[in-house]
N, C-alpha and C positions, 0 to 999 in steps of 0.2 A: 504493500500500500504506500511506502513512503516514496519509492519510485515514482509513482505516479504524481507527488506533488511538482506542482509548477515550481523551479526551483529558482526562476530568476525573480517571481511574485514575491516566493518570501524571502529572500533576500534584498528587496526591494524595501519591506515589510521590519527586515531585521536591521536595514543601516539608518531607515529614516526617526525608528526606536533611539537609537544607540548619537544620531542627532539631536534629537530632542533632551537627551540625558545632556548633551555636552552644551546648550544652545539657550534650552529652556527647563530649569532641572525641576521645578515646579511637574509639568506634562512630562518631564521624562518619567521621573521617580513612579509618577502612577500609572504609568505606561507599563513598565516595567511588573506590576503584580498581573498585568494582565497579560492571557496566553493567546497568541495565533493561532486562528485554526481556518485552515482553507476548506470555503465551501460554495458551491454555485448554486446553494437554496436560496442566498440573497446575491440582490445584483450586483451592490455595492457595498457596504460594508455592515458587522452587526455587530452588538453586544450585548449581553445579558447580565454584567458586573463581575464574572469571572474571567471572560474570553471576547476576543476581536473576531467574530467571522469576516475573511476579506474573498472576495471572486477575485480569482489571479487575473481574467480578462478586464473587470474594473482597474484591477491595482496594475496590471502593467499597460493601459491603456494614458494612466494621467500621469502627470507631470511627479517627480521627486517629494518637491515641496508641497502639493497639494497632496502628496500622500501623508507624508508630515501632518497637513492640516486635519485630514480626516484620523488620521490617529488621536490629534487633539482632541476632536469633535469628538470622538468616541469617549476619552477621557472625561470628557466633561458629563457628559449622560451620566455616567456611573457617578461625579463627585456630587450631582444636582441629584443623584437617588432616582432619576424616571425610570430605574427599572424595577423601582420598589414604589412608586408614591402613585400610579396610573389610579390604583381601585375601581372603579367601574365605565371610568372615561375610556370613549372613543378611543380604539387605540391607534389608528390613524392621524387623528389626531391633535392628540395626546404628543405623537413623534414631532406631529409640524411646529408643536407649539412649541418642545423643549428643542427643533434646528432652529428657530425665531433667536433664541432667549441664546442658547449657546455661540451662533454666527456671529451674535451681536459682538460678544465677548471676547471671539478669535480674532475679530478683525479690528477691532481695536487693540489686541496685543499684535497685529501686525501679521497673522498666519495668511499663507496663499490657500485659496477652496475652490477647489474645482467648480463647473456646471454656473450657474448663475445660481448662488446660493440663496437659501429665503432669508431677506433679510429685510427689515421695515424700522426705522428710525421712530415710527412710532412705540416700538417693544424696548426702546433702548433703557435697560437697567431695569425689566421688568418681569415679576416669577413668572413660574410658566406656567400656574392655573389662572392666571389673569389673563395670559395671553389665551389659554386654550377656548377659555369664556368666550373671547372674540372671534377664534376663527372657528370654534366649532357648530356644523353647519345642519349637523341633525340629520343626514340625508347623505345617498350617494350617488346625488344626482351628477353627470355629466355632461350635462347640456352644450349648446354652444351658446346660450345665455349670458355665460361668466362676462366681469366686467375687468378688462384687462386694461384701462386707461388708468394712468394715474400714477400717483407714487406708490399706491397702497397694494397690497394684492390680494385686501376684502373682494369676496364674490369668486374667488378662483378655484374649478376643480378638483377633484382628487387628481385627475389625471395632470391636469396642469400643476398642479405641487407634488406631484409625483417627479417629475422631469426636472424637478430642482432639487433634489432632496437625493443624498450619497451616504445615507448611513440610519439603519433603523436599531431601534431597542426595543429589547424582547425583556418583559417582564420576567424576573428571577425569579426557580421554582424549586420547590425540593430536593436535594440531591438525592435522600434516601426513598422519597417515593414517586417526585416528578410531580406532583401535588403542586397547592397554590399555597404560599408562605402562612406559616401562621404568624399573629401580631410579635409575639417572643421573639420568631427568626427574624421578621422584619426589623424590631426594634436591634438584634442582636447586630444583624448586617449594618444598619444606619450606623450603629458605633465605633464597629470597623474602620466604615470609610472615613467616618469624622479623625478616628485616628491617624489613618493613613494624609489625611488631608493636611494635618498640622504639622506632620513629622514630612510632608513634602513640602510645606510653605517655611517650614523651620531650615529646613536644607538649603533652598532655594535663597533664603535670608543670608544664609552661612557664608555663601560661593555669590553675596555682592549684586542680590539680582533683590534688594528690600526697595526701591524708591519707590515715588510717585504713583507710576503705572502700575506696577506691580502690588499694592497696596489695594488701588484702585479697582483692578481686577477679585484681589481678593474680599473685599466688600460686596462685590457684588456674588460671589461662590457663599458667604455664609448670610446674605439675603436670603437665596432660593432655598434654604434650609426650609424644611414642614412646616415649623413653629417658633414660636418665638422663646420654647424653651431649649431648643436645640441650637437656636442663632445665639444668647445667653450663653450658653453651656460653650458653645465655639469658642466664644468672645472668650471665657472666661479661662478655659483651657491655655489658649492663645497668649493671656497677660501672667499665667501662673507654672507655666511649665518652662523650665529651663535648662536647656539641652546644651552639649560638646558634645562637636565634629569632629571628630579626627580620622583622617587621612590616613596616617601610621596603619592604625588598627581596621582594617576597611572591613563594613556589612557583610558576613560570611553567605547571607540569604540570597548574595546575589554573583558570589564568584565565580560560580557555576555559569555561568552564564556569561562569563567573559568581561564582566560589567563591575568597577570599584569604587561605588559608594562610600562615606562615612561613614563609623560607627556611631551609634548615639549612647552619652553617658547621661541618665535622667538624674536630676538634683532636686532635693526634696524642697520644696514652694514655701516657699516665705509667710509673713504674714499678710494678711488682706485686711478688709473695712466695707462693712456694706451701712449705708445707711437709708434708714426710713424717713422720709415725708409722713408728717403726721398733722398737719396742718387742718383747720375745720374743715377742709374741701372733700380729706380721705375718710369715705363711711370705711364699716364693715367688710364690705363685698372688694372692695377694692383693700383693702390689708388683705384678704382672704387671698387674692391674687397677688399680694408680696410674698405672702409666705409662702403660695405655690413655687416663687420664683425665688427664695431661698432654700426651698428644698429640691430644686435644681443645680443650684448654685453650690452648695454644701458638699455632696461627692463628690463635683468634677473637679475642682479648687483643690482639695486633698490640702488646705491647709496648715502648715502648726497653730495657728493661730490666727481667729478671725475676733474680729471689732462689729459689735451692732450699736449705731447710735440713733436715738429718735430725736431727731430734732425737728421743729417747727421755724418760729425766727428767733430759737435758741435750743442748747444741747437740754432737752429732758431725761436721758436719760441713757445710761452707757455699760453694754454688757457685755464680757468676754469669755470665750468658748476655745476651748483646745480639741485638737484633731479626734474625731470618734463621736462627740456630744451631742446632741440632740438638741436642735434649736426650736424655740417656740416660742413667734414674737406674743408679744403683750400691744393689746388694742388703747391706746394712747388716743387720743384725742385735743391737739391744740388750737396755739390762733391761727396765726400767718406766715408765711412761707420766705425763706431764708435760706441759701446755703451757706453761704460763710463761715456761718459755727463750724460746720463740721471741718470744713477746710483749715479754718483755724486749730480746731483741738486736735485735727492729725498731725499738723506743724505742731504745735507745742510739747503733745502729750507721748503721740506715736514717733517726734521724729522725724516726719515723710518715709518713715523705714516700713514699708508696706506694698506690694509687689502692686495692688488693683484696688480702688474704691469704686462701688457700685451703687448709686444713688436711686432708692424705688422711690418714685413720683408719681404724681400727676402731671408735673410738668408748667403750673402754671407759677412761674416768676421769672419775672423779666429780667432780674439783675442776677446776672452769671460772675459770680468770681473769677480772676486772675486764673490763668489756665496753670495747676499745679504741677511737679514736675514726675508725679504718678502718673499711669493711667486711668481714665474715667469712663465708666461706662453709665450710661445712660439709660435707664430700666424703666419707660413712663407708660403710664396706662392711658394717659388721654391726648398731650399735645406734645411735638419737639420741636416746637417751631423757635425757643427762647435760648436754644444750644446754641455755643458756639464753638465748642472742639469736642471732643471724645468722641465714643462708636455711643450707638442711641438703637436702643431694643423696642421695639412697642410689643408692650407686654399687654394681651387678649383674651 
């Protein structure tokens, strides 16, 4: 049987990988878990979050770089989960809407894509059940009806976004009985990739590839996340895990393969600080939803020591927890809304020696503090319109 593979496809297949690791080590690194396998059940390319199906006549039909690009594109399906988050949507799609959301993404990091890719200005920086919302059309109708004028490409065929479209995703299934995921594996999978995701954006950071863009990009990869307790949970991972690369000692998982990664040494996470808004504005229901989002926040952190302070337009009240403990805020009730206390009592009290502070709000105060020299994450359940630095969670 191996005889029979196309052996210039996958080689084609194996150099634009082994580019991608030297070029873009972000898309290489997650390239790299996933496996080739040559198949001519799809036209163009597939994945299901373990393996790439590629058609050797697609793959040696397009150019070098655009096969690069379609490996990315594949990448990205898997880091955005649509081969686990479809549930009863079109699965047609379901695919147009997560090539919208991903194209957007490649081509702003500069990748070449074959075909005339779907791509609409309008989806720019946009998940992909919003986007599905709009293109999905209920129908398989094919008319010649469609309305092909314009920027947009509302009103367009299956057949017609078929002819743009080089790579589908096939929902993951059971490996032991080929079955539909149950919610455990799915949640199990999503933690994988979140893994895999940080420990390639952490690499990526390592080898000089952190600025602007690449930031930028990643904002938009822990968007598309489900919920906004896994976008949290991202976020929070991201300011509390801190990794060594070394070169020396290179990734044994992948020497096999010809391929010499970093090792990673993980370092145990500092302290943190989350602080409650408790101002007359937060009932019940909404502390109800802080505390959901500290008990998200609590495993992934893995901290020695976390700070909860409730302030309103003063510190009420200040309580600290060591790694293991079991947190349970207290329904406080104040006046008006402040942050400065807390920013000042982690200068005075903590030091600024605190790896992340995590602010759950509503959101509503106009006067933002001096940007401190932590990271700030933004947790609000109603407006972020009054931020003016940190990553900002809208918590639902």
């Amino acid at each position: 049987m191996t005889n029979d593979i196309d052996k210039k496809a996958l080689n084609k297949m194996t150099k634009a990988r082994v580019y991608l690791l030297k070029n873009n080590a972000f898309f290489g690194k997650l390239a790299m878990d996933l496996d080739f396998v040559e198949s001519k059940q799809f036209d163009t390319m597939a994945v299901d979050g373990q393996r790439i199906f590629y058609n050797p006549d697609f793959t040696n039909k397009i150019t070098f770089l655009e096969t690069v690009g379609v490996i990315a594109h594949e990448v990205l399906h898997v880091v955005f989960k649509h081969h686990l988050r479809r549930n009863d949507r079109d699965p047609f799609y379901w695919n147009v809407a997560g090539d919208y959301v991903i194209n957007d993404v490649l081509l702003d990091e500069g990748f070449v894509l074959p075909l005339e890719p779907l791509h609409d200005p309008l989806y720019h920086k946009t998940t992909t059940e919003k986007v599905y919302a709009d293109v999905y059309k209920g129908n398989d109708s094919d008319s010649d009806s469609d309305s092909d004028s314009g920027d947009s490409d509302s009103g367009w065929s299956k057949e017609k976004l078929s002819k743009r479209m080089f790579g589908e995703v096939i929902d993951a299934i059971s490996e032991e009985d080929g079955e539909a995921l149950s919610k455990k594996e799915i949640e199990k999978l999503e933690q994988e990739i979140n893994d895999k995701v940080i420990d390639a954006e952490q690499i990526s950071k390592s080898m000089g590839k952190g600025g602007d863009a690449f930031k930028s990009m990643m904002d938009m990869v822990k968007q598309q996340s489900v919920s906004w307790e896994e976008v949290l949970s991202n976020l929070v991972l991201d300011k509390t895990i801190t990794n060594d690369y070394n070169f020396n000692n290179p990734n044994r998982r992948f020497i096999y393969k010809n391929m010499y990664l970093p090792s990673v040494e993980k370092k145990p996470s500092p302290k943190g600080a989350i602080a409650l808004d408790i101002s007359g504005s937060i009932d019940k229901e909404t502390m109800a939803m802080m505390q959901d989002a500290v008990n998200n926040i609590v495993p992934v952190a893995n901290f020695e020591e976390l700070t909860v302070l409730y302030c309103d337009d003063a510190i009420r009240q200040v309580d600290t927890f060591t790694a293991g403990e079991e947190i349970e805020l207290d329904y406080i009730r104040g006046g008006g809304t402040d942050y400065e206390p807390v920013m000042k009592y982690i200068d005075k009290e903590l030091e600024n020696d605190i790896a992340f502070l995590i602010y759950l709000t509503d959101g509503w105060c106009w006067d933002i503090p001096t940007e401190p020299e932590y990271p700030v994450i933004w947790a609000t359940t109603d407006t972020s319109h009054y931020f003016k630095y940190g990553e900002i969670v809208d918590v639902e």
